[in-house]
C-alpha positions in Angstrom: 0.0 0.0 0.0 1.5 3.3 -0.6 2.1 5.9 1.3 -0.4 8.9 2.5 2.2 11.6 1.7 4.6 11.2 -1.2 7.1 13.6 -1.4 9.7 13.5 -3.9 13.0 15.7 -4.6 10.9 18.9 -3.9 12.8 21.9 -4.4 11.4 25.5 -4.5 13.4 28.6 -5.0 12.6 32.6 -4.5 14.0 35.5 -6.2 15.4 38.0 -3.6 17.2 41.2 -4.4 20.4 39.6 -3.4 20.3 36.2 -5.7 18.2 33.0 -5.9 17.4 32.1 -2.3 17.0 28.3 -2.6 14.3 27.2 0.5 13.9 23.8 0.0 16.7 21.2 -2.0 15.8 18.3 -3.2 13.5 17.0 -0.3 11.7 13.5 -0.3 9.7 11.6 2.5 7.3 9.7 2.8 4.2 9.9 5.7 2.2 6.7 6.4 -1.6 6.7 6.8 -2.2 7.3 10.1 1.5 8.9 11.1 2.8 11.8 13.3 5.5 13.3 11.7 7.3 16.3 13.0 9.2 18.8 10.9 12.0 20.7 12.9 15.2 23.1 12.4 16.4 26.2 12.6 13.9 29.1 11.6 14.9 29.9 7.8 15.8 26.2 6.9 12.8 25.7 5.0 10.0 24.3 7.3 7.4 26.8 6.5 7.4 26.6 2.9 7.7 22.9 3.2 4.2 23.0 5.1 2.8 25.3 2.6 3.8 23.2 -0.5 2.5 19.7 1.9 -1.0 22.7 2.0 -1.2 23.2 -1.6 -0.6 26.8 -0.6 2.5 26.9 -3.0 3.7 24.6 -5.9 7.2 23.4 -6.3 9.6 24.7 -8.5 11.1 20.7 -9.4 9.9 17.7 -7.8 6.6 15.9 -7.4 4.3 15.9 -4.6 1.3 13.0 -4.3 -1.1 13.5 -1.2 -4.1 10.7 -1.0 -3.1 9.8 -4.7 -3.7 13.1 -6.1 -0.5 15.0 -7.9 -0.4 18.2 -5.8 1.8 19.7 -8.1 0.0 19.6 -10.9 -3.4 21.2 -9.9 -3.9 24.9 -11.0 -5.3 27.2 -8.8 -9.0 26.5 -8.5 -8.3 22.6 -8.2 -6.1 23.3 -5.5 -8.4 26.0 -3.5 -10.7 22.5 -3.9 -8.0 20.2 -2.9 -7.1 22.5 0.3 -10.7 22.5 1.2 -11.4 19.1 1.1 -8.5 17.1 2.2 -6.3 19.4 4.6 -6.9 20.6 7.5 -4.5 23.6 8.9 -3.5 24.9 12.0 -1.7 28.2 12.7 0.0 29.2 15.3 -2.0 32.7 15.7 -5.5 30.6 15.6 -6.7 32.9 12.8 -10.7 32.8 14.0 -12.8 35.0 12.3 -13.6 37.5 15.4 -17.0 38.5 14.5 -18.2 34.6 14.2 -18.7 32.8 17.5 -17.2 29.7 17.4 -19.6 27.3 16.6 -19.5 29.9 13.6 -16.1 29.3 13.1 -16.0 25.4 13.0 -19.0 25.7 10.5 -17.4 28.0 8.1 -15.3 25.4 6.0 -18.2 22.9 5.9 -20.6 25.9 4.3 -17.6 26.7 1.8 -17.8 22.8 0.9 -21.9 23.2 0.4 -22.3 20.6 2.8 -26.0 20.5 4.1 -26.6 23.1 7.2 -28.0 19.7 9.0 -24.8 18.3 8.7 -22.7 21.1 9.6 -25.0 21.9 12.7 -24.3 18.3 13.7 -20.4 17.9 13.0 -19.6 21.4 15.0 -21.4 19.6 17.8 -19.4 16.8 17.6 -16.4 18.4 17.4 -17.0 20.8 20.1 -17.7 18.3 22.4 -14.7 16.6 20.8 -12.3 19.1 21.7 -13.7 19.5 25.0 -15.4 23.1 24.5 -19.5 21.8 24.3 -20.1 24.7 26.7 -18.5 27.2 24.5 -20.1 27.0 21.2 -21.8 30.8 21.1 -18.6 32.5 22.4 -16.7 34.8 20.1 -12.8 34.2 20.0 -12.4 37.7 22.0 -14.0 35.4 24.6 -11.9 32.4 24.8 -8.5 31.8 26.3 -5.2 30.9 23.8 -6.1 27.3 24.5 -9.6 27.6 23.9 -9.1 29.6 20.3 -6.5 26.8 19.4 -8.9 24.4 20.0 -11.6 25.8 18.0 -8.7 26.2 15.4 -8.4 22.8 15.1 -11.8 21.6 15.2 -12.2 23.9 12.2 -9.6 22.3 10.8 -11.2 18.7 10.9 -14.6 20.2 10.2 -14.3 18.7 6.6 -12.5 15.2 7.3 -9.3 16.0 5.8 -6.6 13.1 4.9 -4.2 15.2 6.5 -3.5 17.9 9.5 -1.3 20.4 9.1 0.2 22.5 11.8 2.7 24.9 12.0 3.6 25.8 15.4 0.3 25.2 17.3 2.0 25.8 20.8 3.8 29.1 19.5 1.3 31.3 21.3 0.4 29.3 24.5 1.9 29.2 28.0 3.7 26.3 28.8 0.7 24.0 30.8 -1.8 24.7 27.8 0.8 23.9 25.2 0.9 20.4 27.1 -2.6 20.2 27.1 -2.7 20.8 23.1 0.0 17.6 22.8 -1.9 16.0 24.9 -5.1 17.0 21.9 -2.8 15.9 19.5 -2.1 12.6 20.6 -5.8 12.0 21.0 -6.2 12.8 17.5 -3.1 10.7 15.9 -4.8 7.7 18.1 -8.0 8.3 16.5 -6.1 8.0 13.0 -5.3 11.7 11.9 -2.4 12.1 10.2 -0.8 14.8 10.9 2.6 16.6 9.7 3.4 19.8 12.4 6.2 22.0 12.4 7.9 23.0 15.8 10.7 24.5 17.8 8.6 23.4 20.6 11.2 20.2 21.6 7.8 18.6 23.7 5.9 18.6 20.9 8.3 17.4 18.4 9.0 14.1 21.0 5.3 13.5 21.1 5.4 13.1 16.8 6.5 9.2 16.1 9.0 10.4 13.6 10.9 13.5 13.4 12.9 14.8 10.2 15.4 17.2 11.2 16.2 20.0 8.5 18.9 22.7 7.6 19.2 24.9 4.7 16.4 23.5 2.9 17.5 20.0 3.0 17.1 17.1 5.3 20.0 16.5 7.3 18.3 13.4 9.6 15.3 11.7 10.6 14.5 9.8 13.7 11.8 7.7 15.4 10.6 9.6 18.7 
């Protein structure tokens, strides 16, 4: 069976007033079904716009990218707003909640983008809110909510559409140090419930938690480990 994640000599540069600045060299991995992988360096050695091609955010300048057997690399624009949608599911260190929407709102966005009946998306932000531990929270705002309780709504918006893979980029960034356990401790729940899920971290707690970690540097891959 193959792999969830195919990634394959990905290599993206950028044009900068002082030369080429090449982010990412020649990087392949895979990521089983299923997996925790963490993604961790220095800042500048490529993690972000690793993530962001792994999001369909970006495309690759050489290299091929296949996520649940599609060819990420080859969509165009619309098919990969579609693609982005429908099978990822991000997390951002800054939350990124739409303040006027209350959360319940917020959860149900992405599933009303999709056109997914409102009888569905009513019952799937229940479930996720309970889920995540906030049932009692559903009509606050984010201006209402604690760090931990934005990043939770954060990520139950992020499964709201059943993606085949999470993506976080350093979910514990903007939490104290007890609530950024508690979110590992939300992450393993998840990766035992079957998520995959690819995060990017300085945070050294979190990255231990992931059952693999690939170390980079200057937009390549210097080592990988299992945590």
């Amino acid at each position: 069976m193959s792999a969830l994640v195919q990634v394959r000599d990905l290599a993206r540069d950028y044009s900068m007033g002082s030369g080429p600045v090449h982010a990412l060299r020649g990087v392949s991995f895979d990521v089983e079904q299923g997996e925790w992988v963490a993604i961790v360096g220095p800042s500048g050695c490529g993690k972000s716009t690793l993530l962001n091609l792994l999001g369909a955010v970006d495309s690759p300048d050489a290299g091929s990218l296949t996520i649940a057997g599609e060819r990420v690399d080859r969509l165009d624009d619309r098919a990969a707003t579609t693609f982005r949608l429908r099978r990822i599911g991000f997390v951002f260190q800054r939350f990124y909640l739409m303040p006027a929407l209350t959360a319940a709102e917020n959860i149900e966005l992405p599933m009303a983008e999709a056109r997914i009946v409102r009888t569905e998306r009513r019952a799937r932000v229940q479930e996720l809110l309970g889920y995540v531990g906030l049932a009692g929270r559903a009509d606050h705002r984010p201006s209402q909510l604690s760090g931990g309780e934005q990043q939770r709504v954060a990520i139950a918006r992020a499964l709201a559409n059943k993606p085949a893979l999470l993506l976080a980029d350093e979910p514990t960034g903007e939490l104290d140090a007890a609530t950024g356990l508690e979110m590992i401790d939300l992450f393993r729940r998840l990766n035992r419930d079957g998520t995959t899920i690819v995060v990017v971290t300085h945070d050294a707690q979190m990255a231990a938690a992931a059952a693999r970690r690939i170390q980079m540097r200057d937009g390549a891959i210097i080592a990988e480990a299992v945590t």
